[in-house]
BALOBA-1460 file (C-alpha; in Angstrom, 3 decimals):
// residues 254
<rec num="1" residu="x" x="-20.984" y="9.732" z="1.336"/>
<rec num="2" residu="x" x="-18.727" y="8.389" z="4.201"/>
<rec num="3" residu="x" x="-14.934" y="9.185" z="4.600"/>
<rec num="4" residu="x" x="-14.202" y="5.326" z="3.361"/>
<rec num="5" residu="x" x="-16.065" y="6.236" z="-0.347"/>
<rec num="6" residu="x" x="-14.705" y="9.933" z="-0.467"/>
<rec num="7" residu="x" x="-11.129" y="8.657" z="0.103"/>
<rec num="8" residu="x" x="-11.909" y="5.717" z="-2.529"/>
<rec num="9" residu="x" x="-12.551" y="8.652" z="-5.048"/>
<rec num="10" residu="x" x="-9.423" y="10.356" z="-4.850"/>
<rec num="11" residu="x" x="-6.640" y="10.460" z="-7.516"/>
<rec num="12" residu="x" x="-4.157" y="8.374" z="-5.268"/>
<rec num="13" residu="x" x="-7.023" y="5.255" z="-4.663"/>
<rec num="14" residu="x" x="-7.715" y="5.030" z="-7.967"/>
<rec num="15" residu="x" x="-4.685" y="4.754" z="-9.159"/>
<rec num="16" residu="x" x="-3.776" y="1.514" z="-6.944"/>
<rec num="17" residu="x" x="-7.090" y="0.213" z="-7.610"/>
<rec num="18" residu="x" x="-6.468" y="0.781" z="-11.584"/>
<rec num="19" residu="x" x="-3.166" y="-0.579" z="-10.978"/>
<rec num="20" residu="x" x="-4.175" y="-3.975" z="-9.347"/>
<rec num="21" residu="x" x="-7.112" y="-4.246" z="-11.601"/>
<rec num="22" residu="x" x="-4.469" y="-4.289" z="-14.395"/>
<rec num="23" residu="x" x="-1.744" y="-6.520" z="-12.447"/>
<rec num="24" residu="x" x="-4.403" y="-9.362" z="-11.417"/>
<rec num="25" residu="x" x="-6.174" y="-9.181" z="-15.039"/>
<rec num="26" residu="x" x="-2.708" y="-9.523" z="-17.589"/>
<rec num="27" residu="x" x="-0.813" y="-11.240" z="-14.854"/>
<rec num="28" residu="x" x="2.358" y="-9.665" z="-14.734"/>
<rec num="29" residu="x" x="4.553" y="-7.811" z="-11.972"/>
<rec num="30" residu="x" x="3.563" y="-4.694" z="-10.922"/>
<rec num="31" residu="x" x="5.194" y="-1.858" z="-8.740"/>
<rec num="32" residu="x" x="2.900" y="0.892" z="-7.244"/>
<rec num="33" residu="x" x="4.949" y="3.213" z="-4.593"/>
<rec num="34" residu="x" x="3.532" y="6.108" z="-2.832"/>
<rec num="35" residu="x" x="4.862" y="8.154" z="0.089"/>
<rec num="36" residu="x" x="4.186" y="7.466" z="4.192"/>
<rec num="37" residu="x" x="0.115" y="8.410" z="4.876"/>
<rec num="38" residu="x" x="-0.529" y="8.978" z="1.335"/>
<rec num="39" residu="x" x="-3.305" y="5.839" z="1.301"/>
<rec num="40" residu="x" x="-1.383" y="3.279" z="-0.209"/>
<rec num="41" residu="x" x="-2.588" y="0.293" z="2.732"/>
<rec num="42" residu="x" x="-5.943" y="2.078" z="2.694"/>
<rec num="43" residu="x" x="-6.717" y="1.551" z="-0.963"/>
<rec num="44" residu="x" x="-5.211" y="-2.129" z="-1.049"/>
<rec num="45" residu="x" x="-7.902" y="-2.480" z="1.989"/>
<rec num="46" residu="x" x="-10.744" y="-0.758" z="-0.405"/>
<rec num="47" residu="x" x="-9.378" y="-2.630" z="-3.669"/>
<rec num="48" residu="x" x="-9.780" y="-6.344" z="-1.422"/>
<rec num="49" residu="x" x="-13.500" y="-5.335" z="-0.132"/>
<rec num="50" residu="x" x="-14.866" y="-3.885" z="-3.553"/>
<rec num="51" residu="x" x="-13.163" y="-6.374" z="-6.113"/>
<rec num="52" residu="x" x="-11.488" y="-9.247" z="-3.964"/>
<rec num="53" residu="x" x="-14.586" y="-11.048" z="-4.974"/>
<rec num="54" residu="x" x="-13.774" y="-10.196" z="-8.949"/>
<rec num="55" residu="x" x="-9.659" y="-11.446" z="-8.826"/>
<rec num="56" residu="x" x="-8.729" y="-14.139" z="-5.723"/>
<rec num="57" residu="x" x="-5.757" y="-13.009" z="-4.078"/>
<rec num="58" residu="x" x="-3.580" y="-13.063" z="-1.167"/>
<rec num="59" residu="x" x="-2.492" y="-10.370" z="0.888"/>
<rec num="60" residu="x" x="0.511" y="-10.434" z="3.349"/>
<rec num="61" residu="x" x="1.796" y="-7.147" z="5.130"/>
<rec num="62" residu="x" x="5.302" y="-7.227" z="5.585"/>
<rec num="63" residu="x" x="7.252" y="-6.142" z="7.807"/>
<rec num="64" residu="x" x="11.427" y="-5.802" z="8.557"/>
<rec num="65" residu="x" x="11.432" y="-9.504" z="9.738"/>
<rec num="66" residu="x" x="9.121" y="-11.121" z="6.110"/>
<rec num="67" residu="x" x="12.379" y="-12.326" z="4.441"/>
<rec num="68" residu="x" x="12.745" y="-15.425" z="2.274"/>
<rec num="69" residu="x" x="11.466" y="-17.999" z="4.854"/>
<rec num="70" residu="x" x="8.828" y="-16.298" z="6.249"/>
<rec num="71" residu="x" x="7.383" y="-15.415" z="2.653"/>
<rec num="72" residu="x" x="7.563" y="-18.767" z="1.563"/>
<rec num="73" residu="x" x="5.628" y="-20.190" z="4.741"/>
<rec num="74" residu="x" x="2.877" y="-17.228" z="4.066"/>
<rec num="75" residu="x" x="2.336" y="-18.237" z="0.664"/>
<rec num="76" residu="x" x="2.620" y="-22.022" z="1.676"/>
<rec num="77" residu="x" x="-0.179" y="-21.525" z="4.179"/>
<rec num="78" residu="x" x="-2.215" y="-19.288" z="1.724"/>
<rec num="79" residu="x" x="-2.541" y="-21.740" z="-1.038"/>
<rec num="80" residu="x" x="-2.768" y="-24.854" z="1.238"/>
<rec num="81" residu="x" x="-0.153" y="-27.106" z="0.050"/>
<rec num="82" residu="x" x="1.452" y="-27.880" z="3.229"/>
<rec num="83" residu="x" x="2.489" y="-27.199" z="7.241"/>
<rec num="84" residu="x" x="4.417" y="-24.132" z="7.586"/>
<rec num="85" residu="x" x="7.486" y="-25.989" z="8.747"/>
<rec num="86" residu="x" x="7.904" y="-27.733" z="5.121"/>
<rec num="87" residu="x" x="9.088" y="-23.964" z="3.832"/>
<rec num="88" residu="x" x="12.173" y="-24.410" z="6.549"/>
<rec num="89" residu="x" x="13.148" y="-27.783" z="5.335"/>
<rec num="90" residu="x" x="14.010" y="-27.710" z="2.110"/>
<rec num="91" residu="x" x="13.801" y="-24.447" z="0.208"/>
<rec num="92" residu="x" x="13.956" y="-25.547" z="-3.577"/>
<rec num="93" residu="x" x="11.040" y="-28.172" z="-3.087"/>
<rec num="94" residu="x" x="8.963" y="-25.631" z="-1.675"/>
<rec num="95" residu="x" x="9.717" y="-23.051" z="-3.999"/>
<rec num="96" residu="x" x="8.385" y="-25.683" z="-6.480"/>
<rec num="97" residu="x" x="5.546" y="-26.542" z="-4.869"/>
<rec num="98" residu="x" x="4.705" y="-23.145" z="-4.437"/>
<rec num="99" residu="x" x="5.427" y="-22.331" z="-8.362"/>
<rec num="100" residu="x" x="3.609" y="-26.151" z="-9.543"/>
<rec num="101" residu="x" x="0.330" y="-24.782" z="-7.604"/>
<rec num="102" residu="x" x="0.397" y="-21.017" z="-9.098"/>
<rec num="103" residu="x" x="0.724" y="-22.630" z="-12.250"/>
<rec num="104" residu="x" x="-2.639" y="-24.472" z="-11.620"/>
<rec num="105" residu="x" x="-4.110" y="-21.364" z="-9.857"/>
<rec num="106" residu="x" x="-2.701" y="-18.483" z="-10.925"/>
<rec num="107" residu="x" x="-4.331" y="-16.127" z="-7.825"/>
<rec num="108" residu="x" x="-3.092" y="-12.805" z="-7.387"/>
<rec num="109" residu="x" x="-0.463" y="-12.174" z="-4.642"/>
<rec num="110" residu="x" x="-0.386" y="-8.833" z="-3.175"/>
<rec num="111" residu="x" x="2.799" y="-7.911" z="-1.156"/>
<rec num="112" residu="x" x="2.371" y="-4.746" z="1.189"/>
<rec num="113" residu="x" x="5.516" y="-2.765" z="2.684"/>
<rec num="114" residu="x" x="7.244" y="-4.417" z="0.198"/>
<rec num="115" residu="x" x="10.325" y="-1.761" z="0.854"/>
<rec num="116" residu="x" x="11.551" y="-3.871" z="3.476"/>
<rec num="117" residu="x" x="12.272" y="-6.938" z="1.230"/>
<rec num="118" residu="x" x="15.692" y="-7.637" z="0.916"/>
<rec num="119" residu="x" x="17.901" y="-8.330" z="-2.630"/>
<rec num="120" residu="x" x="17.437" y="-12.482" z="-2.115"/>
<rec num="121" residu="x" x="13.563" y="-12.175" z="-0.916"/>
<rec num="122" residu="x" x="12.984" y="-10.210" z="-4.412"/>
<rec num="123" residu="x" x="14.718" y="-12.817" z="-6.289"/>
<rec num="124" residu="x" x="12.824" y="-15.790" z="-4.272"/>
<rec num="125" residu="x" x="9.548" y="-14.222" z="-6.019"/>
<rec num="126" residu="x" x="11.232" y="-13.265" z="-9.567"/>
<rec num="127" residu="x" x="12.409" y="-16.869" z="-9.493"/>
<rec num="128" residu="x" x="9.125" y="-18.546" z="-8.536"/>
<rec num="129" residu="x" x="7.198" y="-16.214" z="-11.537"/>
<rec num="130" residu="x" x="9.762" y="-16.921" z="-14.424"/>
<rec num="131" residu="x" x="8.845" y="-20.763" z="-13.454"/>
<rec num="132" residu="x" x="5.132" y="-20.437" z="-13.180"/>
<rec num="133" residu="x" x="5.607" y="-18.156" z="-16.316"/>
<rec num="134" residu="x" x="7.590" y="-21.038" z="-17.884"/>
<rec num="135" residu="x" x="4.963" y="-24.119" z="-16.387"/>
<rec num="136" residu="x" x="2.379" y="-22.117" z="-18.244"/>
<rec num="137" residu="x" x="4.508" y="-22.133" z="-21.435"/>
<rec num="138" residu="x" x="4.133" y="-17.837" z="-21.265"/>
<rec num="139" residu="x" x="7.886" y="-17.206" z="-21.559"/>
<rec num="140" residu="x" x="8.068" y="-14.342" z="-19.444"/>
<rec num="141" residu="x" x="5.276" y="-12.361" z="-20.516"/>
<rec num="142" residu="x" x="3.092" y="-13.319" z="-17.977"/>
<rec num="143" residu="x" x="2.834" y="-15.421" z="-15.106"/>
<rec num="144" residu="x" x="0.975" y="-14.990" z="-11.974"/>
<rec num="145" residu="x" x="-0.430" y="-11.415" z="-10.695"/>
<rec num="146" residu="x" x="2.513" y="-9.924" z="-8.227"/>
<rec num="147" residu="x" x="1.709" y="-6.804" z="-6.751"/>
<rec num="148" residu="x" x="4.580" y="-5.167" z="-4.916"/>
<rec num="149" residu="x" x="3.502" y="-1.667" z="-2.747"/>
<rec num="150" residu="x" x="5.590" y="0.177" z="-0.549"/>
<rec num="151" residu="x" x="7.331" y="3.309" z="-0.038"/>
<rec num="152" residu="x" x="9.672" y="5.443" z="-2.494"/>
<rec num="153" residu="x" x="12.596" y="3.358" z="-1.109"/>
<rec num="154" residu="x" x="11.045" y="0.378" z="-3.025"/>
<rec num="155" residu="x" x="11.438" y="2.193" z="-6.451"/>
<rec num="156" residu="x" x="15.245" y="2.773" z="-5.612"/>
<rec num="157" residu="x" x="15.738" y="-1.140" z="-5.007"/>
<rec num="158" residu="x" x="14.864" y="-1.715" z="-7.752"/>
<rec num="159" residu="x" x="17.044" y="0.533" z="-9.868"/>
<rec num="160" residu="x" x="20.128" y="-1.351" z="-8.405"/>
<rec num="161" residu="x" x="22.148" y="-3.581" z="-10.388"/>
<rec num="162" residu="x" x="21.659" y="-7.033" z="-9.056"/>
<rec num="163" residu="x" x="17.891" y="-6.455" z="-9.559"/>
<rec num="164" residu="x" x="18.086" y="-5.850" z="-13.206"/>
<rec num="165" residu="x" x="16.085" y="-9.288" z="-13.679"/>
<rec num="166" residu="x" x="12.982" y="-8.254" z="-11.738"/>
<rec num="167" residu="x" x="13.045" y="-4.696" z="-13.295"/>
<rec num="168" residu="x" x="12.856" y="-6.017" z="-16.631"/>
<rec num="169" residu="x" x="10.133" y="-8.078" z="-15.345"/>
<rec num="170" residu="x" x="7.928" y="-5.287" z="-13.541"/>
<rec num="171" residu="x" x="5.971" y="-4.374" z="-16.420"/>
<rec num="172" residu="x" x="3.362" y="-2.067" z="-14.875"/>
<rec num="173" residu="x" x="4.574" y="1.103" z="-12.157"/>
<rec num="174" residu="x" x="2.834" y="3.782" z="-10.695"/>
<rec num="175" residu="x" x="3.281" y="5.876" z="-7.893"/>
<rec num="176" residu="x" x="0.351" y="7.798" z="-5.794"/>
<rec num="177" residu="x" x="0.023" y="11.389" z="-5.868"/>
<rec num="178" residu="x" x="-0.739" y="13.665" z="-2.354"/>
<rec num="179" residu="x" x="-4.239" y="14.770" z="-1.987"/>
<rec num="180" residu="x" x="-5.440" y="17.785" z="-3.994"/>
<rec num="181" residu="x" x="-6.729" y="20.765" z="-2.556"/>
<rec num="182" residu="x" x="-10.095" y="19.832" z="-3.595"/>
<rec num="183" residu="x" x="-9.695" y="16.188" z="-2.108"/>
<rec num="184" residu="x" x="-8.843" y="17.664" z="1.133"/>
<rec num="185" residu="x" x="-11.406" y="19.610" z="0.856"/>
<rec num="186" residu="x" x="-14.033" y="16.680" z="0.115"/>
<rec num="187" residu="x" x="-12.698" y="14.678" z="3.237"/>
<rec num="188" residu="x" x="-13.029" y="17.487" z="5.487"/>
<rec num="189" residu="x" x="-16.121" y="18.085" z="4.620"/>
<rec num="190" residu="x" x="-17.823" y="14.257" z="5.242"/>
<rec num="191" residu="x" x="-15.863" y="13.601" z="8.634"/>
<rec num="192" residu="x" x="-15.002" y="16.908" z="10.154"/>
<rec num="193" residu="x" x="-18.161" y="18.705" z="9.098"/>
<rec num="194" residu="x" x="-18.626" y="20.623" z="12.565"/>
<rec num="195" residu="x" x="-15.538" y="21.869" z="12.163"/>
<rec num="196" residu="x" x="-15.383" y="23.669" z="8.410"/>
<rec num="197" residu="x" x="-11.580" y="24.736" z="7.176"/>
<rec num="198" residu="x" x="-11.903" y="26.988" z="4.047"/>
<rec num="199" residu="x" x="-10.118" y="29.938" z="2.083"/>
<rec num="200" residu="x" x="-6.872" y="30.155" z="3.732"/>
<rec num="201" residu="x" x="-6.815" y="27.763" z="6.721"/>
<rec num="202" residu="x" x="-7.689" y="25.125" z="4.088"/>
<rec num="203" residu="x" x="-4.480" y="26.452" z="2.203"/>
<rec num="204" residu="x" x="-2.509" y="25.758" z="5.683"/>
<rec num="205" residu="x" x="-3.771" y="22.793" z="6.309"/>
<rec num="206" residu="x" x="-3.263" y="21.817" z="2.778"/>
<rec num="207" residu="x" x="0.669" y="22.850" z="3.141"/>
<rec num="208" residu="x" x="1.070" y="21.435" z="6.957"/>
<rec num="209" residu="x" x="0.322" y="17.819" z="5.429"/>
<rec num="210" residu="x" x="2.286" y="17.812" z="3.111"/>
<rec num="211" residu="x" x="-1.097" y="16.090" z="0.852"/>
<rec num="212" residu="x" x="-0.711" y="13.325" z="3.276"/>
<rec num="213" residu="x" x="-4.105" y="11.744" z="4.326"/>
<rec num="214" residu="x" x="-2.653" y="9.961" z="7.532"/>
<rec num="215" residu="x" x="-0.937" y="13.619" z="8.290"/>
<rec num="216" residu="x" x="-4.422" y="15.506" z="7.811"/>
<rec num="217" residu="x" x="-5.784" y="12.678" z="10.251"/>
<rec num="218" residu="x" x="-3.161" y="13.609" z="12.979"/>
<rec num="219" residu="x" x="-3.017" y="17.154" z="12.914"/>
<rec num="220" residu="x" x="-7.518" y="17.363" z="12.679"/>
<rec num="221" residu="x" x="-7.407" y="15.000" z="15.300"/>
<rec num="222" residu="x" x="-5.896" y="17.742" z="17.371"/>
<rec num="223" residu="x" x="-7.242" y="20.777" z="16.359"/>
<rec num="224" residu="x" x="-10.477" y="19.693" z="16.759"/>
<rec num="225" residu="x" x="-9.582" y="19.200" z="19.977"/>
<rec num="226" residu="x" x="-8.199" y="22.758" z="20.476"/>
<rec num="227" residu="x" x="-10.974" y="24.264" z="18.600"/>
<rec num="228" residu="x" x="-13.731" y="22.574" z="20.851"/>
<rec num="229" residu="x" x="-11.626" y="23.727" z="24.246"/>
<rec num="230" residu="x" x="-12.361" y="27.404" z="22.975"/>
<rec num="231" residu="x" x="-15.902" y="26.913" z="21.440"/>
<rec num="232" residu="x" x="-14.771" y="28.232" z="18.082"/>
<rec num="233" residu="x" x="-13.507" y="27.146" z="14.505"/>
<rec num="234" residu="x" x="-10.098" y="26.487" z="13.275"/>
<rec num="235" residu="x" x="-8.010" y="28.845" z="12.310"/>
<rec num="236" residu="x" x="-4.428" y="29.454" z="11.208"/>
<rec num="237" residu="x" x="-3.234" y="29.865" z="14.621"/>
<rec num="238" residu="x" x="-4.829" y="26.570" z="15.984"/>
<rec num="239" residu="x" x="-2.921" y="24.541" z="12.736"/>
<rec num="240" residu="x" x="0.380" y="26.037" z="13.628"/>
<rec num="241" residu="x" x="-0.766" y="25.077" z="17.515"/>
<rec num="242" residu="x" x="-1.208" y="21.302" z="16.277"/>
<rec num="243" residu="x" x="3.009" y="21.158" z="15.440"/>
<rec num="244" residu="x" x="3.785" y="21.557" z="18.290"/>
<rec num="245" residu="x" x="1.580" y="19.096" z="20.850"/>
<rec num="246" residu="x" x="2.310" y="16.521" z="17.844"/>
<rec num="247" residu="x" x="5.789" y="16.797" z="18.920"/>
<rec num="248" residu="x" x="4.919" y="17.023" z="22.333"/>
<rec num="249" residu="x" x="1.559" y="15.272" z="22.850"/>
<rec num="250" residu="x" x="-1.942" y="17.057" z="23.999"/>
<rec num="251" residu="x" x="-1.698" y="18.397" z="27.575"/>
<rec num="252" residu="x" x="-3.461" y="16.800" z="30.359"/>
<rec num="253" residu="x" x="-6.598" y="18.298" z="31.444"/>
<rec num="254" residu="x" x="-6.521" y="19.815" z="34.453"/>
């Protein structure tokens, strides 16, 4: 089994991949939130290669600068009903033409690092789904399939005030758990099998990453290294070694 599959069986993938089965099939809003390197892009990434075929989507990664424009020219390009430039002229007849063709095609839209979204870009969308959801003569109880993932700082917008609206509206939230002991103990096992950690050092390593996948790829990364330099296994000693040339980087050989 390769480290792609055993990650795809942990608690944390399928929980997004439950969660976006259930967003795309009742098409409704949906929140899942996890914490930094706990899987979350990894499992959208498993999620569009196992079932993309089963629920058409689109998929944009945001990032601090994916505001209201830019989202409207991603979705503009996505579903093909226009140049780019039309979501810069005239705001209101795009978001109309972008809620007239969801209405006809009601593919899912999946919205990664959705934390950095500010109070107006959530609106934009909550505004274009109450009008598909009212072009499809649903009254708000369903729509088109949103799926908004990010960090815990998404959860906390939207608890505020002003975002009442789309709360009300996000009828499906989840948040991924860390990796279990005996997850960590499954990954280690497919793609660091040369270099076993078990009992104790498992414990520590368990502890040092807090249950974060991208975290137990950093600090492995280097204690393999370490471990190979002195022709022996990891131990406690090389885990607490990994802190600090993750601070510091690897030295150079000499």
């Amino acid at each position: 089994m390769s480290e792609g599959k055993q990650f795809f069986n942990t608690r944390a993938a399928q929980i997004a991949q439950q969660s976006l089965d259930r967003i795309a099939r009742e098409e409704i809003i949906g929140m899942v939130v996890a914490r930094s390197g706990y899987g979350k892009s990894a499992a959208i990434t498993q999620w569009r290669n196992h079932r993309g075929d089963r629920y058409r989507h689109i998929w944009v990664e945001c990032t601090p600068n994916t505001q209201m424009r830019p989202v409207l020219t991603a979705l503009v390009n996505a579903l093909g009903i226009g140049k780019s430039s039309g979501a810069a002229a005239n705001l209101h007849v795009t978001e109309e033409r972008i809620a007239q063709r969801l209405a006809e095609d009601p593919v899912t839209i999946i919205f990664d690092q959705a934390d950095f979204f500010t109070v107006r870009t959530f609106e934009l969308l909550r505004c274009i789904w109450d009008r598909v959801s009212l072009l499809r003569g649903f009254d708000g109880e369903r729509a088109f399939p949103l799926a908004l993932f990010g960090e815990i700082k998404l959860r906390h917008l939207l608890e505020r005030d002003d975002l009442e609206r789309l709360r009300r509206r996000t009828f499906h939230k989840a948040e991924l758990p860390p990796l279990s002991l005996k997850e960590l103990e499954l990954i280690l096992q497919t793609k660091w099998v040369d270099f076993p950690c078990e009992g104790e050092v498992l414990r520590e390593l368990h502890q040092l990453a807090g249950g974060s996948f991208g975290w137990v790829n950093n600090i492995m990364r280097v204690a393999v290294e370490l471990a190979a330099k002195d022709g022996r296994g990891i131990t406690s000693a090389i885990l607490r070694a990994t802190q600090k040339h993750l601070m510091f980087g690897l030295p150079e050989e000499e």
